[in-house]
C-alpha positions as CSV (number, residue, x, y, z in Angstrom):
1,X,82.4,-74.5,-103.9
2,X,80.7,-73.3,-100.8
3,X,77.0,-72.9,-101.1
4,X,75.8,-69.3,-100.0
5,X,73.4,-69.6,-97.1
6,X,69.8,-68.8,-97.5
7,X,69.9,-65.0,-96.4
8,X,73.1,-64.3,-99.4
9,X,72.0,-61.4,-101.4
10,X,74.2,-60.8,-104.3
11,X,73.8,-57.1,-104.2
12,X,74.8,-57.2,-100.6
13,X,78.0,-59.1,-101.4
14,X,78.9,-56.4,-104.1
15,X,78.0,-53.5,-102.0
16,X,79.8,-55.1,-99.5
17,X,83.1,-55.7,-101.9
18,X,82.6,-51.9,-103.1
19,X,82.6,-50.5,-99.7
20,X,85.9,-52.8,-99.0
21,X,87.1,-51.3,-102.2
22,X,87.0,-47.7,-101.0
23,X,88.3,-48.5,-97.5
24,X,91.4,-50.2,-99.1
25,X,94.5,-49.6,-97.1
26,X,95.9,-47.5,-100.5
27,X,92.9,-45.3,-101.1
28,X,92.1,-44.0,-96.9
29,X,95.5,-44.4,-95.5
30,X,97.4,-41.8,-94.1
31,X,94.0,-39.5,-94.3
32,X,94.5,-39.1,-90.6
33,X,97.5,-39.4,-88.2
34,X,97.5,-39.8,-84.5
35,X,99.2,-37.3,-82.6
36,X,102.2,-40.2,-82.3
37,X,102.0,-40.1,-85.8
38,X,102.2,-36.2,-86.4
39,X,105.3,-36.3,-83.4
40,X,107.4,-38.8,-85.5
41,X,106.6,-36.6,-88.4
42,X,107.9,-33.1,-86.7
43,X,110.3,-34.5,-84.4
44,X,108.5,-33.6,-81.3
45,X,107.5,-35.2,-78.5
46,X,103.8,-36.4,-77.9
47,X,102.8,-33.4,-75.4
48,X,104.2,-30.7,-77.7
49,X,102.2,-32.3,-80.2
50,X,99.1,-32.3,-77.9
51,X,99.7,-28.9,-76.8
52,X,99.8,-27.6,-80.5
53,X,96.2,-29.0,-80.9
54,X,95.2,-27.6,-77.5
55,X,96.1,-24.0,-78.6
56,X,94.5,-24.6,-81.6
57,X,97.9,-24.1,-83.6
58,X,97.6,-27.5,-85.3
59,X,93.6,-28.1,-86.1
60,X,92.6,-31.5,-85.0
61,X,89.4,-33.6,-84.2
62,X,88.4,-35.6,-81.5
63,X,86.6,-38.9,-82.0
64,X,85.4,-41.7,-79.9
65,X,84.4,-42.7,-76.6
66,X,87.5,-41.9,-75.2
67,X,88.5,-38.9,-77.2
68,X,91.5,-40.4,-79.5
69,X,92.8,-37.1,-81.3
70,X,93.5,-36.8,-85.2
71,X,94.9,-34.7,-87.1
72,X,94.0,-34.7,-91.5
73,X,97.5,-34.8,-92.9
74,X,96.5,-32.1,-95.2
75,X,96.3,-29.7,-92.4
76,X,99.6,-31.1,-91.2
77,X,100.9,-29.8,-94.1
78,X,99.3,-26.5,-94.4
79,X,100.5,-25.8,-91.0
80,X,104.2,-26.9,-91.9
81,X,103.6,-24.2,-94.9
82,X,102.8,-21.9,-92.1
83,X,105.4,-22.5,-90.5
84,X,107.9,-22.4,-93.2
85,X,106.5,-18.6,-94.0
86,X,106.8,-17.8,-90.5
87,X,110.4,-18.7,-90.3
88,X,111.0,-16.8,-93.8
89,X,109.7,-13.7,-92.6
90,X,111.6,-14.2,-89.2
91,X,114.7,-14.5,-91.4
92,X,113.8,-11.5,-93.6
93,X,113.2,-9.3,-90.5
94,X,116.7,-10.9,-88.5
95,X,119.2,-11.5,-90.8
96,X,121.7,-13.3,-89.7
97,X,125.4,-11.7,-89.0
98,X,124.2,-8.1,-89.8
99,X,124.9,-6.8,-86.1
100,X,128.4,-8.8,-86.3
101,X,130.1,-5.9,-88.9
């Protein structure tokens, strides 16, 4: 067994493990998406994707030095909620054959 070196702090070590614990892969992953991420998700390429967080259609933050966009999957699915609404009330208001008779 490898002897811990003369600054090892037990607490340290289990903070350390708890920390590693709640950073698992299982318990953060898929919090976030890149914009690559939310594109493969909807279908749509990258700069549709980058112009739906530029309007402010699809809320998104910016983070690091040089400005890496992501988007909280919850709010990707609120706004494919919206979007779902949107296209049932287009629906509603257009039905579909009703100038054809």
């Amino acid at each position: 067994m490898r002897r811990p070196s003369s600054n090892y702090c037990p607490q340290a070590a289990r903070h350390r493990a708890d920390w590693a614990e709640i950073w698992d892969d299982r318990v953060v992953a898929g919090r976030f998406l890149t914009l690559a991420d939310v594109a493969e998700t909807l279908n749509i390429s990258a700069s549709q994707t980058y112009a739906l967080v530029r309007s402010g259609d699809l809320p998104a933050i910016k983070i690091g030095g040089r400005g890496q966009w992501r988007v909280e999957a919850s709010a990707l699915e609120e706004f494919i909620a919206r979007k779902y609404e949107q296209t049932r009330d287009f629906v509603q208001a257009h039905p579909f054959g009703s100038d054809d008779v």
